[in-house]
Residue frames as a rotation matrix with the C-alpha (Angstrom) as fourth column:
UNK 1
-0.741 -0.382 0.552 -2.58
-0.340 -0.495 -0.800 -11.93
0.579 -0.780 0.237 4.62
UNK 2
-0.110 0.798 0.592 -6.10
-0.898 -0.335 0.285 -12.45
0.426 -0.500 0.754 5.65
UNK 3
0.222 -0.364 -0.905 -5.25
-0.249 0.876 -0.413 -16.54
0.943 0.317 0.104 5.21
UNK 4
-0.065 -0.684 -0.726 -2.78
0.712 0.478 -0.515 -16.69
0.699 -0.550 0.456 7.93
UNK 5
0.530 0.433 -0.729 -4.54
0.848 -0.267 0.457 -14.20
0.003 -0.861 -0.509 10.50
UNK 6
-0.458 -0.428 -0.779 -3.38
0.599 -0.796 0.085 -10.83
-0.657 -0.428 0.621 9.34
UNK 7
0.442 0.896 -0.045 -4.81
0.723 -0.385 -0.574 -7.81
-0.531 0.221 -0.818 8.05
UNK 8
-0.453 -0.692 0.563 -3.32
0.851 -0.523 0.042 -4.74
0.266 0.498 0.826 5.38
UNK 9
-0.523 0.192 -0.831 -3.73
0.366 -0.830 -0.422 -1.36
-0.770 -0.524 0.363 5.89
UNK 10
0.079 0.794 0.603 -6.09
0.908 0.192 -0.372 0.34
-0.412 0.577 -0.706 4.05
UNK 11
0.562 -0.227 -0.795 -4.80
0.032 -0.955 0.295 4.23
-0.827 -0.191 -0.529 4.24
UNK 12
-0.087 -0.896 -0.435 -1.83
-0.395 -0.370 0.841 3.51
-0.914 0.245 -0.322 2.44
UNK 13
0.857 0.302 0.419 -1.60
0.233 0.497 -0.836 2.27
-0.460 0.813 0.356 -1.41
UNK 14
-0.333 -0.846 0.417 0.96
0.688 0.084 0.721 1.98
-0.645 0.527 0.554 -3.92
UNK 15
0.626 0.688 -0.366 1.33
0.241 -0.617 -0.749 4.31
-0.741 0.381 -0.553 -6.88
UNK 16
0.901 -0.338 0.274 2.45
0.340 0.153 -0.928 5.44
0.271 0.929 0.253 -9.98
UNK 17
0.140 -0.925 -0.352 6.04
0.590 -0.208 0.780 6.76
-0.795 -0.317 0.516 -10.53
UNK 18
0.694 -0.070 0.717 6.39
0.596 -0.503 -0.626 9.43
0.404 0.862 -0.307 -13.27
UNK 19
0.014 -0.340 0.940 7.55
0.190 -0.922 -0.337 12.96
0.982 0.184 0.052 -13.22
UNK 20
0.104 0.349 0.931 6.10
-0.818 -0.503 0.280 13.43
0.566 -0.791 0.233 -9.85
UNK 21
-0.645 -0.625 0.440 7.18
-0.743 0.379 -0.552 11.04
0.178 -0.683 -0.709 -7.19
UNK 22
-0.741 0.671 0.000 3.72
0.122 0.135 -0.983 10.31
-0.660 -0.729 -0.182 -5.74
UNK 23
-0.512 0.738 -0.440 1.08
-0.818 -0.575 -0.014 10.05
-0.263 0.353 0.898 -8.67
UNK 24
0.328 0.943 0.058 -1.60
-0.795 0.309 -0.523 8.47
-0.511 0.125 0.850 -10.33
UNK 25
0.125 0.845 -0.520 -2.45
-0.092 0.531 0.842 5.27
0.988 -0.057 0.144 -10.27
UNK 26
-0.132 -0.121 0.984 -3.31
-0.991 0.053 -0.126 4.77
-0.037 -0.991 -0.127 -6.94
UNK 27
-0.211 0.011 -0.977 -2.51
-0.262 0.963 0.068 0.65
0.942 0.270 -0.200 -6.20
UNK 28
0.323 0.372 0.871 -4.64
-0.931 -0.043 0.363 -0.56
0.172 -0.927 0.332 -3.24
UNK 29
-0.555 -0.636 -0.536 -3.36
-0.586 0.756 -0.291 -3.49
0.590 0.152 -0.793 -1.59
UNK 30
-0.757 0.505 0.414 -6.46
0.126 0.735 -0.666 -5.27
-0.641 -0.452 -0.620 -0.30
UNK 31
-0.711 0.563 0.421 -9.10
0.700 0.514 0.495 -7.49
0.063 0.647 -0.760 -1.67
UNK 32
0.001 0.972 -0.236 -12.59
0.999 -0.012 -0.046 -5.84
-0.048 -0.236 -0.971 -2.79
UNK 33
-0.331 -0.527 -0.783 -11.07
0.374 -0.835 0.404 -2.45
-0.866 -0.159 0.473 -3.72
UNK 34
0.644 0.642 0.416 -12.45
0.615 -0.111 -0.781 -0.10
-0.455 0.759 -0.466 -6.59
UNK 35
0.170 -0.478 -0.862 -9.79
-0.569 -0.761 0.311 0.39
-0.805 0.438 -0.401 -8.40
UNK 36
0.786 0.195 0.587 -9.59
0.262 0.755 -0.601 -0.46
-0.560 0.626 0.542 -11.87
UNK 37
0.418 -0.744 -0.521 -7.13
-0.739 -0.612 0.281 0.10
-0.528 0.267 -0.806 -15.01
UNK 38
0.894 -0.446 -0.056 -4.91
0.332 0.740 -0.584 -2.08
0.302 0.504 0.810 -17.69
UNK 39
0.265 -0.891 -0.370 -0.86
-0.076 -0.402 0.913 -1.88
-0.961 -0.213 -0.174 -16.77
UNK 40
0.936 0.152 0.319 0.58
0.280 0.230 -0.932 -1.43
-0.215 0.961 0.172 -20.03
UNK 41
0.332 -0.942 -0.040 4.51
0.927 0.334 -0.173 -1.41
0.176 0.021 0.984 -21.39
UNK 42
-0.380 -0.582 0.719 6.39
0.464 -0.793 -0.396 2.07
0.800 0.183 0.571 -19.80
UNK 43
0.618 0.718 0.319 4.21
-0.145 -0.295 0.945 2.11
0.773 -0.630 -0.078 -16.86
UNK 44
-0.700 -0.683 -0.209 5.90
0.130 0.166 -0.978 2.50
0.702 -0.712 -0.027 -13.07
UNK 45
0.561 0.594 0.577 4.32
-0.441 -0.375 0.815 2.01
0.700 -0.712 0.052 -10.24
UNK 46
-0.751 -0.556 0.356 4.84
-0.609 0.375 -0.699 0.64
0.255 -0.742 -0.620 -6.26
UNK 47
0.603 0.625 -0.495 3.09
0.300 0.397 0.867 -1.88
0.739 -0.672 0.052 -4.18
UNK 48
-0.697 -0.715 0.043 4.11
0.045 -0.104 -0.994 -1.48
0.715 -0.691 0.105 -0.57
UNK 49
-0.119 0.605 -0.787 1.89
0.086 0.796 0.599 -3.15
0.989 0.003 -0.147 1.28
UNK 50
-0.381 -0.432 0.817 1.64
-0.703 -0.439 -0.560 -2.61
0.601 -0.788 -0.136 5.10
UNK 51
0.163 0.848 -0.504 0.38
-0.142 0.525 0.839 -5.68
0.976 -0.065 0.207 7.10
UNK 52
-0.383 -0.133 0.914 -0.11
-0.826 -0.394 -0.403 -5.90
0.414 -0.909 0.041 10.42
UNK 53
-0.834 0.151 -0.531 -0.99
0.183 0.983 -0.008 -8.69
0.521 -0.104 -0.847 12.92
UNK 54
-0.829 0.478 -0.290 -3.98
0.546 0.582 -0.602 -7.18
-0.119 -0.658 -0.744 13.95
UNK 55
0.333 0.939 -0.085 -6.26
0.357 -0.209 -0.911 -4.41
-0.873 0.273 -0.405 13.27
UNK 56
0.270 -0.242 0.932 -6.11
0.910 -0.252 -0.329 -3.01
0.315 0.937 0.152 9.30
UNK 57
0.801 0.277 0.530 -7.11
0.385 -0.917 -0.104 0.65
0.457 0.288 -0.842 10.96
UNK 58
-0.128 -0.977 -0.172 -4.41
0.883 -0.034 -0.468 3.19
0.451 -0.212 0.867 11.66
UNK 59
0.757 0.579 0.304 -2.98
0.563 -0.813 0.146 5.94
0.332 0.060 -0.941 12.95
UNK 60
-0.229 -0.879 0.417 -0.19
0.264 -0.469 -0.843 8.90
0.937 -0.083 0.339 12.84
UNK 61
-0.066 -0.608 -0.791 1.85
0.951 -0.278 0.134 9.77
-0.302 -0.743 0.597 15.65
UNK 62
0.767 0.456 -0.452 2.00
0.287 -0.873 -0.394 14.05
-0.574 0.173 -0.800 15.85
UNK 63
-0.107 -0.887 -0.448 4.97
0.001 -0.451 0.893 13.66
-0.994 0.095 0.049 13.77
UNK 64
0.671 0.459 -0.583 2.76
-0.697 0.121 -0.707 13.02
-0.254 0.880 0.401 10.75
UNK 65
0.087 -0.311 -0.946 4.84
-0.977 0.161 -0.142 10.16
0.197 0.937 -0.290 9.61
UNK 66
-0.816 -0.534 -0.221 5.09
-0.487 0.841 -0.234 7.45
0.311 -0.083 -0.947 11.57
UNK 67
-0.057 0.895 -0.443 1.97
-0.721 0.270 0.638 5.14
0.690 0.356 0.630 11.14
UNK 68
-0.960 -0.074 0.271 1.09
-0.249 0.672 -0.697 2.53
-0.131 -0.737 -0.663 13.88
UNK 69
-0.100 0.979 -0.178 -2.45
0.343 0.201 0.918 0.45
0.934 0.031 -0.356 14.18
UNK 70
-0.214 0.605 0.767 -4.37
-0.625 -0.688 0.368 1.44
0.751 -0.400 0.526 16.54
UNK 71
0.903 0.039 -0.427 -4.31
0.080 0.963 0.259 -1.94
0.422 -0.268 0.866 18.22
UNK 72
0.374 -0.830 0.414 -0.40
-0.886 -0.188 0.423 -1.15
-0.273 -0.525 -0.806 19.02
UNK 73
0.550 -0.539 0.638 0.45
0.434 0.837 0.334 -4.97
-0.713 0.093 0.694 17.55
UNK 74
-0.191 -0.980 0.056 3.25
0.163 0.024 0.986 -5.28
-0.968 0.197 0.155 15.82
UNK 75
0.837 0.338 -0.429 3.30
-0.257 -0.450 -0.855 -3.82
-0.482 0.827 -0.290 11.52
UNK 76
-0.182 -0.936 0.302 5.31
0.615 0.132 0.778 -4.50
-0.768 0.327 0.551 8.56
UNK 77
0.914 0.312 -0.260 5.63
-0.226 -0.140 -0.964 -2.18
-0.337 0.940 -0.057 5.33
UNK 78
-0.249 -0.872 0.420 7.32
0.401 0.302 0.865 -3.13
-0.881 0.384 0.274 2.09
UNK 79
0.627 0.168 -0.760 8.16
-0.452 -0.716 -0.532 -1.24
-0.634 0.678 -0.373 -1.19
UNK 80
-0.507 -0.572 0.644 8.81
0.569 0.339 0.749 -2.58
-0.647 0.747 0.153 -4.64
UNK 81
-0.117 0.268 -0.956 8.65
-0.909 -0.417 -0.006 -0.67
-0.400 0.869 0.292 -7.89
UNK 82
-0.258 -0.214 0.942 7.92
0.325 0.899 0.293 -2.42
-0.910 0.382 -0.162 -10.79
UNK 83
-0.468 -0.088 -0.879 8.32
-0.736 -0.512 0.443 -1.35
-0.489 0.854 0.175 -14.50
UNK 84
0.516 0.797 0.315 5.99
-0.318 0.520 -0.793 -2.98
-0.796 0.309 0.521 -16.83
UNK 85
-0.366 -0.599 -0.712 7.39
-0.646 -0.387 0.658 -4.08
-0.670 0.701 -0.245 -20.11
UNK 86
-0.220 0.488 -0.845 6.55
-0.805 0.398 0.440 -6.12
0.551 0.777 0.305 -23.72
């Protein structure tokens, strides 16, 4: 992203998939991040990136859900599971 003059949000992060919808691991999706871990076979998790053409930093609307930068440029997000296996 940073490459080609864009930036990821930083708020948001992929994550595991289990029982619970929303759990542990938490998968950041920019460089220089302290998260650590091995993926191993039976794991689920998401990436879903948000990148944006201009600032990383965000912020909700009072409907709590819809995320915008602070900058007002333009944002993509994408979601992909992915299941580890042998």
């Amino acid at each position: 992203a940073n490459g080609n003059g864009h930036q990821v949000v930083r708020t948001y992060c992929g994550h595991g998939i289990n029982q619970l919808f929303h759990c542990q691991p938490n998968v950041p999706h920019y460089r220089k991040n302290k998260a650590i871990g091995i993926c191993k076979p039976g794991h689920a998790f998401t990436i879903e990136p948000m990148l944006t053409e201009g600032t990383w930093r965000d912020q909700l609307w009072p409907d709590e859900w819809t995320a915008v930068t602070i900058d007002g440029k333009r944002s993509a997000q994408f979601e992909h599971t992915l299941l580890v296996t042998e």
